[in-house]
Each structure stands twice: as C-alpha cells, then as structure tokens.
N, C-alpha and C positions, 0 to 999 in steps of 0.2 A: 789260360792259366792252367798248369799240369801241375795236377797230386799225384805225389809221388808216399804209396802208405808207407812204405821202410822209414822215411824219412820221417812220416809222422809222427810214426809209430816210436822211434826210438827220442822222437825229441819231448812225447807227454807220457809214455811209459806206460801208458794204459791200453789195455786190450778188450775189444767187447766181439760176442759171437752172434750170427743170426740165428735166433731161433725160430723165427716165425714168419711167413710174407703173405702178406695180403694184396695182391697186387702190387701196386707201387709203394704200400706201406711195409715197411721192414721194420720188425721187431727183436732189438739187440737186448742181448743180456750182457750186462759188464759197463763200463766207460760210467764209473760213480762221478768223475768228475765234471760229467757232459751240462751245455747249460743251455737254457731252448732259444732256437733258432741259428744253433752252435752248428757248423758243417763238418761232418765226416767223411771218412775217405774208404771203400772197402778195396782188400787186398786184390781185388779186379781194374782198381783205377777209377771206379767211377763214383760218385757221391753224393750225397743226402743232406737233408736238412731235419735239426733235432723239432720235432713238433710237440712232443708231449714228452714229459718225465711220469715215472714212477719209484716205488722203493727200488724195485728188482729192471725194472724192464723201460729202456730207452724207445721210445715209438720215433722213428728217421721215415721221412719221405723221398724215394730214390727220383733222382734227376735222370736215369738212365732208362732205355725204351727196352735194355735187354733184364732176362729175368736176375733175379740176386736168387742164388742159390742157399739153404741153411746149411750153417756151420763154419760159412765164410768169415774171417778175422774183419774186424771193423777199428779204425783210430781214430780218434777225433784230433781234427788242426789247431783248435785254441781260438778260433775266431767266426764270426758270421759271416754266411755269403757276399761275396765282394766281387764288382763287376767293372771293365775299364769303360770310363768316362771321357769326355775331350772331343775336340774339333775333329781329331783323326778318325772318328765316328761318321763325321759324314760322305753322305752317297754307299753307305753299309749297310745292309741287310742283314742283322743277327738275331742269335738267340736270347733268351735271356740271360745265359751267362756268359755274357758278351763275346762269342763264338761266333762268327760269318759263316753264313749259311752257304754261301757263295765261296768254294775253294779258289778261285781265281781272284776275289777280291779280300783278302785276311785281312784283319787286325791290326794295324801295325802296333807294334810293340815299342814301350816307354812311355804309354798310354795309364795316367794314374786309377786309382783304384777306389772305387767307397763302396761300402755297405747299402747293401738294398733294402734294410730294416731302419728306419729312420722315426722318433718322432716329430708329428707334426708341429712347428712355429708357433707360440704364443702369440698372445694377442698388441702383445707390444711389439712385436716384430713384425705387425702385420699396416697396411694404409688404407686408406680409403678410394675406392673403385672409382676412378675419375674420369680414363680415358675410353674412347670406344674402341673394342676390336673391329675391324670391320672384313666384312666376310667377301665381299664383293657381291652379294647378292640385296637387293633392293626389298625386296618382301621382307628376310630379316633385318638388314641393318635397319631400315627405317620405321617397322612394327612392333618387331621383336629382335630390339637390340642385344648384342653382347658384352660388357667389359670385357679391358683389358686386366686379369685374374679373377675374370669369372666362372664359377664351374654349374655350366650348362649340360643339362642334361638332353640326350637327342634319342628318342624313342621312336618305333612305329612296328610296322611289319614287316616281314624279308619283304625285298626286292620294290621297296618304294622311295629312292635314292637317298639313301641317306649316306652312305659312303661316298657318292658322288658330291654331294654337300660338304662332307668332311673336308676332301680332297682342295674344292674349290676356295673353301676358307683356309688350309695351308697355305695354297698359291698365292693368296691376297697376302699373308701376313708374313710370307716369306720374302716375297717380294718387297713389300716394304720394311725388311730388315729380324725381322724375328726367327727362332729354329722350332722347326717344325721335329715335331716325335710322333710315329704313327707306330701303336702298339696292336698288332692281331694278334688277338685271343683264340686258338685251338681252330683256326678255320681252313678250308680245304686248301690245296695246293694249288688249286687255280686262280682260287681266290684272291692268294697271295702273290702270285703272278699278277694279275689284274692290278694289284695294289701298286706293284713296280712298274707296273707297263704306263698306266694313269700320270704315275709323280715322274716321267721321261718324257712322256708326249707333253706333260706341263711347263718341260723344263727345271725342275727342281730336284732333281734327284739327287743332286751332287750339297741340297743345303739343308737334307731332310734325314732324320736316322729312321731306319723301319727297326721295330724289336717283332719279331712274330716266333707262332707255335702256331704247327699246322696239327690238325686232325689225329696224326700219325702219334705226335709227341705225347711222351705220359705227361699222370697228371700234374707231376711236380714241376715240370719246363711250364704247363700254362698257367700252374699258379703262382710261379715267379713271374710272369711275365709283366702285368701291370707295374710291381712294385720294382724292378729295373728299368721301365721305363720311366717313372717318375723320379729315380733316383739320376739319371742321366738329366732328367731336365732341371734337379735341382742344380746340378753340378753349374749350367749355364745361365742360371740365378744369382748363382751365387758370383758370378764374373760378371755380370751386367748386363745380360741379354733377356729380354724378353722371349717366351716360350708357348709356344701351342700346341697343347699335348693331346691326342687325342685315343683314347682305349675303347677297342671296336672286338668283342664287347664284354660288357660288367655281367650280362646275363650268363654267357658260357663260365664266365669265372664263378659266377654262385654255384652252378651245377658242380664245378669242379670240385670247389669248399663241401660243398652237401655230399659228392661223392667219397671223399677223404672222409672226410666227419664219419660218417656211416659205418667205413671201410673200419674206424677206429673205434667203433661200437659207441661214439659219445651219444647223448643222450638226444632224439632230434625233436624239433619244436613247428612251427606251421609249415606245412607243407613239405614236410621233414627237412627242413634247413637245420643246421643248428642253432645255437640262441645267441651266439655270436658273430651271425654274418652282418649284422648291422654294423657292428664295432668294426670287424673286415674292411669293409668297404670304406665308414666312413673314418677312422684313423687314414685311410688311402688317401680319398680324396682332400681329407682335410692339409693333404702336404702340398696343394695349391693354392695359390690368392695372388695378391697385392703386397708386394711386401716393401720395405723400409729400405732403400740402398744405400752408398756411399753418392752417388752420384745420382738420386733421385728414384724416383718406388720403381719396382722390377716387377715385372709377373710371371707368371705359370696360369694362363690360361687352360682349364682343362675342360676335354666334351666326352665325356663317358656315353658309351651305346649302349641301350637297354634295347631287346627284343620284345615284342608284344605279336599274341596268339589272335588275329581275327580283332585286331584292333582293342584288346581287352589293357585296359589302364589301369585296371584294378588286384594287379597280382603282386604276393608278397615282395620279390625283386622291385617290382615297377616302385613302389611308393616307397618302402626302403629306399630309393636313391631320390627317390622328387624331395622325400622331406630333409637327404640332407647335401642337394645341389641349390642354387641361387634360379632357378626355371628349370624349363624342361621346351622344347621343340618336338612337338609331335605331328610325324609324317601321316596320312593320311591314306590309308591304299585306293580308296574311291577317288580322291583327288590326282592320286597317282594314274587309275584305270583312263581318267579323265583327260589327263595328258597336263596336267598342272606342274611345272617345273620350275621351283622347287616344290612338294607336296605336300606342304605344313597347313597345319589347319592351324589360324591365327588367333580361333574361338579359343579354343582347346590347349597353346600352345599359353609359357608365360614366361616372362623377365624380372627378377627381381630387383634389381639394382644395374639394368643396361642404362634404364631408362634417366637417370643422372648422369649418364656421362654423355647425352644427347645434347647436341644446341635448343635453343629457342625452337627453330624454324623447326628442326628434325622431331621434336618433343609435341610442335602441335600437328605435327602431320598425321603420325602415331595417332592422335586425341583424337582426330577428326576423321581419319581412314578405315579406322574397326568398327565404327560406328555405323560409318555409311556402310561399309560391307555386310554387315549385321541387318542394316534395313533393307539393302539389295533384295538379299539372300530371302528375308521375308515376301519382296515384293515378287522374287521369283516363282515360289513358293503360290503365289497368290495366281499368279499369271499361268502357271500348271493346269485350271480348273476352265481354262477359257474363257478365260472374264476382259471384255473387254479393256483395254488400257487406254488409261488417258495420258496425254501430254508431259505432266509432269513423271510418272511411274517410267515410259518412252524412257524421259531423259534420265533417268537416275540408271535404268539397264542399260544404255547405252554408254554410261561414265564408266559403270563396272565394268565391261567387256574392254573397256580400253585400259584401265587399271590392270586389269587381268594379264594382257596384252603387254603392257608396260613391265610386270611381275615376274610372263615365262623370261626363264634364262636357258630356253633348251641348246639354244646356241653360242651363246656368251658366257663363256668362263665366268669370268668376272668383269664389272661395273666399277667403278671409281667412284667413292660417295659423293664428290660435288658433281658430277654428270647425273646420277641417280637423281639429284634434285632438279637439275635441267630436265630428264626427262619426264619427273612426275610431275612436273609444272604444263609440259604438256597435253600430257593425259588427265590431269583434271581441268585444265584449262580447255579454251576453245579450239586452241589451236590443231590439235586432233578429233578436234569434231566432224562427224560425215563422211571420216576416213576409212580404207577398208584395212582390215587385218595385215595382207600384204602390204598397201601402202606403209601401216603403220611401220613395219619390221623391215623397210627400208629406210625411213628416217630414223630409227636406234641403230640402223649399222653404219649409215651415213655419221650419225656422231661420234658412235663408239670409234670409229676409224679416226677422223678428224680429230678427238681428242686425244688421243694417243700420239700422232703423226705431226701434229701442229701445234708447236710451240707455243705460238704469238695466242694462238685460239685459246688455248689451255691457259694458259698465265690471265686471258683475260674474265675468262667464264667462272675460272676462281674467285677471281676478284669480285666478281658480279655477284656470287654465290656468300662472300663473306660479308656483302652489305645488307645482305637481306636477312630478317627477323621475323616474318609469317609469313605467310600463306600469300597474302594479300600482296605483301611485294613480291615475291616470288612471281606471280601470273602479270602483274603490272609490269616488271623490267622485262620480260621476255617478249611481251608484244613489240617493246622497241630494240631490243638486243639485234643485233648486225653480224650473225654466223658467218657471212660472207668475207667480211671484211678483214683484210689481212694484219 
C-alpha cells in the first residue's frame, strides 16, 4: 500500500508540522482534525499511527526504522491502519503492514483490505467450546487439552521448546484443514529464519501466513504486529475456516507498550507498565473464541507466549495474561535439562474448558493420569533417601517410566488422537511391561508408521477406539486386537 502525502495532503486540507521526536514517537503540531488510531503520512512517504490527542499537540507512532526529522510537513489519510487480508497470503512472510519481507515473494495485489483495530464480538456472537483442538502431542491433548477457540496461554523459559510445541500443533491443525497464523514479536533474524525453515521441513509453508518484526524494527512495526495478525485471522473467520493463531510473544509486546508509554511521559503503574496494558492485551485477545457461523461455530484458536525469568510465574505480564486466557501450559526448564519432550509440567500447567470437549475415555484418563503422576513423583521423591522399595512402589515407578516413555515426542512430529489411545493403552497396560526404553520406541514407530501407511489398519483401530468408553475397555480390546491382520 503506497502514501502518497501530495495526495493526502490536498484531499483533507490539513497540514501538521513535527515539532518534537522521541524516538519513534513524533510530536505534530496542526491536523485539528486527526482522530486516534487515525494513520498519517509525512512528506518522506512514510507513516504513523495517531496514539494520543491533545488541545495543541497530536503524539503519532512512526512505522518507519529511519529517524523523522522536525519541521517535516505531516497529512493525515482520513482512516485507520488497514492491512491486505486473503488466501493470496499464504506461504508469505510479511510485516505488519502487510509488506513481504521476502522481495522475491510480494504481495500479490487485489488483495482486500481491513482495519487492524477491531472491536472484540459480543457475547451473542460468540458458542460454546465443544470441539478439541488437537495438537498432535499426547501429554497435552490427553491432560491438558485445548479447544477448538480456546486462548491458551503457553509460558516458560527461553529455550525450553516452546516454539517447537507451537510449530507441531500448526502441523496437526493445518493438516487436518485449518490456517495457521504465526505472529513474531521483535525477535532476532535467525530466529525468524528458524521460524521458516521449521514450517518447510514440515511441509506447511504454502498453508501458513508468518506476520514478524525482527529485533531491527521500531517499536511501532512490533506493536502492530499482533493486532494484524489477528485481524488476518478474523478475515478467515469470517469465511468459514477455522484458525490457529499463534503470537510468539505477548511479553516483548508489553515491554514495547511500557517503552512507548514512557517515551510519552504517561503516567506508569507496577513495574512501570502503564495502567492500560491489561485493557492492551486483553481487548486483543478477546477477538478470539468460538463463534456463531452460517454453516456452523468457527474459531480463532489463539496461543499467546509469555516469557518467564528462572521459571518465576509470578510477574505482572505473567498473571495479566493467565487471568484473561482460558489455562496456561507451562514449560518447565528442569524437565527441559531432563530431556522431557514436550517440557510442560502438568502440576502447574491448566485447561479451563479443554476439558468438555474431551470424550468419556479421554476425560477419565486425564482423571486418573495426574493423579498417579503426582503419587509417582511422591514415591520418587521417597526412594531418593534409599529406602528400600517394596513391590507395589516397583510397579507404580515402572508404570511412570513407560508413561514417560509413551509422552517423549523427541522424534514424532505428531501422534493422531486415536493412535495416542492405542498407545496409552499400552503403557498402562501390561503389554509394555519388562520392556526396555528401546524396545519401547520401536513399537511407537512400528505403529506410528503402520498407521499412517495402512489403510485397512487405520479404518480399523478407529473403529475399535470409537467403541470404547474407559479405561477398562480400552486395555480389554487390546489384548485381543490383531495389528497383524490385514
């Protein structure tokens, strides 16, 4: 989209001058008729967003990395930030103002337009969370489930995969038909490589939009950045697709708002945020859910990243977002060091509403799985001190370790929820009793293979998996099931 100021300029009649810059904050005198969140254009070509009014003095956030010099001429266009939406989006790498960052890959043009400022859907336009997202991963989908338009929070430390988690619940949801939106917030350039090289080797790059702002970008490109991504994924809402949006992270975005805020002398409140980031964020994420279609409820699944210092849960950002997300999944860096993949502590981690779009079978596994992993963990705990162990303490270590077992995904993308049931039938069952680790992790590739490859297999272990209603059948049909059998 090119501004062009002559053009602006002569079609609103108003002229404003900078008198002031603050970094990325520009301060115009003039444009009485400017209205906030209104975009301008300076006689450079590049431009701003109205953040604050005054009597005398318009406060603009410049989009632009080069400096805005005072005295330069400013016009305002007559409307709010607007960014190109649509299918011609995917397999595109852009900014937030719908710019490809990749000159070899543009835009294509006739590509329509909406506003990145949006309020959130009432409560009548909104349904009720029925179906499950599933991530491909067995630890969440079957402990810590997700709807399908739930906004799940995903927190922990750098570098205890959580991006890798992100990535792999795309793949699941893309593949079985939904668009994927992966939003970087202000991160390094390798990063964002990494991001792209990840969604190719997966496959999905052609059904995925990336929105990012790397490190380099001022602050106005990273604090547009969430709210163009959300506005892309309403756009495919609003046509009848299912969406999984995910924004990696909401922490650098508060730092951004705190650093503006500041920049703008308003007044700062704990931690010197200002008193508005809660509103920030959650007007954001409140533009995700379940909502009401023509053709049956649609979602915007959304996973906002929050960073955490030495695993501290307790920072104003952090609980800001837990109280106004549906759970939170929190990586664990010691389970991480541990080699535990994925790294969620399952204690610590929660679901507010996954958990009704679960079946029977899935709802009492959940019931019965954190429980025992909670007595495990005691019994571990007890067995640290060298106390001899008796038979039954034996088998309860030994269940976990194949649970455990069952849980890493270090090599499996993704799991298919009825195989996930095949295999926890397994591991709690007898059938992996006395097994070794190896053994174990060639009977999960021996299925995962076979399920994928084998038709007649697959069509039947469904079947077997839709008859079942606890626990109890579950481990009963497996003893007699016939893998072999074509």
């Amino acid at each position: 989209m090119i501004f062009d100021f002559k053009e602006y300029l002569n079609r609103t009649g108003e002229i404003g001058f900078v008198s002031k810059t603050v970094s990325s904050l520009i301060f115009v005198e003039g444009l009485p008729g400017a209205t906030l969140h209104e975009v301008v254009v300076f006689e450079s070509g590049d431009i701003g967003e109205v953040i604050a009014l005054s009597s005398s003095v318009v406060s603009v956030l410049s989009f632009s990395k080069d400096p805005v010099r005072v005295g330069m001429r400013v016009a305002r266009i007559g409307k709010n930030l607007q960014i190109p939406v649509g299918e011609r989006l995917f397999g595109k790498v852009i900014n937030p103002l719908g710019r490809s960052i990749d000159p070899g890959r543009p835009v294509p043009s006739g590509t329509e337009f909406r506003a990145i400022r949006k309020s959130p859907p009432g409560i009548i336009d909104r349904a009720i969370i029925s179906e499950q997202c599933e991530t491909g991963m067995a630890l969440i989908d079957l402990l810590m489930p997700i709807g399908k338009g739930q906004r799940e929070l995903v927190l922990g430390d750098q570098k205890t995969g959580k991006s890798m988690v992100l990535m792999r619940t795309l793949l699941s949801q893309v593949t079985q038909g939904a668009v994927g939106i992966y939003a970087v917030i202000g991160k390094g350039k390798i990063a964002i490589k990494q991001v792209e090289e990840t969604l190719t080797n997966f496959g999905i790059l052609d059904r995925v939009i990336t929105v990012v702002t790397s490190a380099d970008d001022g602050p106005g490109m990273m604090y547009a950045t969430p709210y163009s991504a959300m506005t892309i994924a309403e756009y495919f809402r609003d046509v009848g697709r299912n969406v999984v949006l995910v924004l990696d992270d909401l922490s650098t975005h508060a730092r951004i708002v705190r650093e503006i805020a500041l920049l703008g002398k308003r007044f700062p409140g704990r931690n010197s945020y200002p008193g508005d980031i809660f509103y920030t964020h959650a007007s954001l994420l409140e533009r995700a859910g379940n909502f009401s279609g023509k053709n049956g409820p649609v979602s915007i699944t959304c996973l906002p990243v929050a960073e955490t210092v030495q695993g501290d849960m307790t920072g104003y950002i952090i609980t800001n977002l837990m109280s106004m997300t549906d759970g939170h999944l929190y990586f664990d860096h010691l389970l991480f060091a541990e080699g535990r993949r994925p790294a969620v502590d399952v204690f610590l981690s929660v679901t507010r509403v996954g958990r009704q779009t679960q079946t029977p079978l899935r709802l009492e596994i959940g019931r019965t799985v954190i429980p025992f992993l909670r007595k495990a963990a005691d019994f571990r705990n007890f067995a640290s001190f060298g106390s001899e162990l008796g038979p039954h303490i034996k088998d309860v270590l030994e269940k976990e370790e194949r649970l455990n077992e069952f849980f890493d995904q270090t090599v499996y993308h993704t799991i298919p929820g009825n195989l996930q049931l095949i295999l926890f039938g397994f591991a709690w069952g007898e059938i992996w009793r006395g097994k070794t680790r190896m053994e174990v992790r060639i009977e999960i590739q021996k299925l995962v293979y076979s399920y994928a490859s084998d038709v007649a297999l697959r069509k039947r272990m469904d079947a077997y998996i839709s008859r079942c209603d606890s626990i109890e059948s579950l481990l009963t049909g497996l003893q007699q099931f016939d893998f072999s059998k074509k």
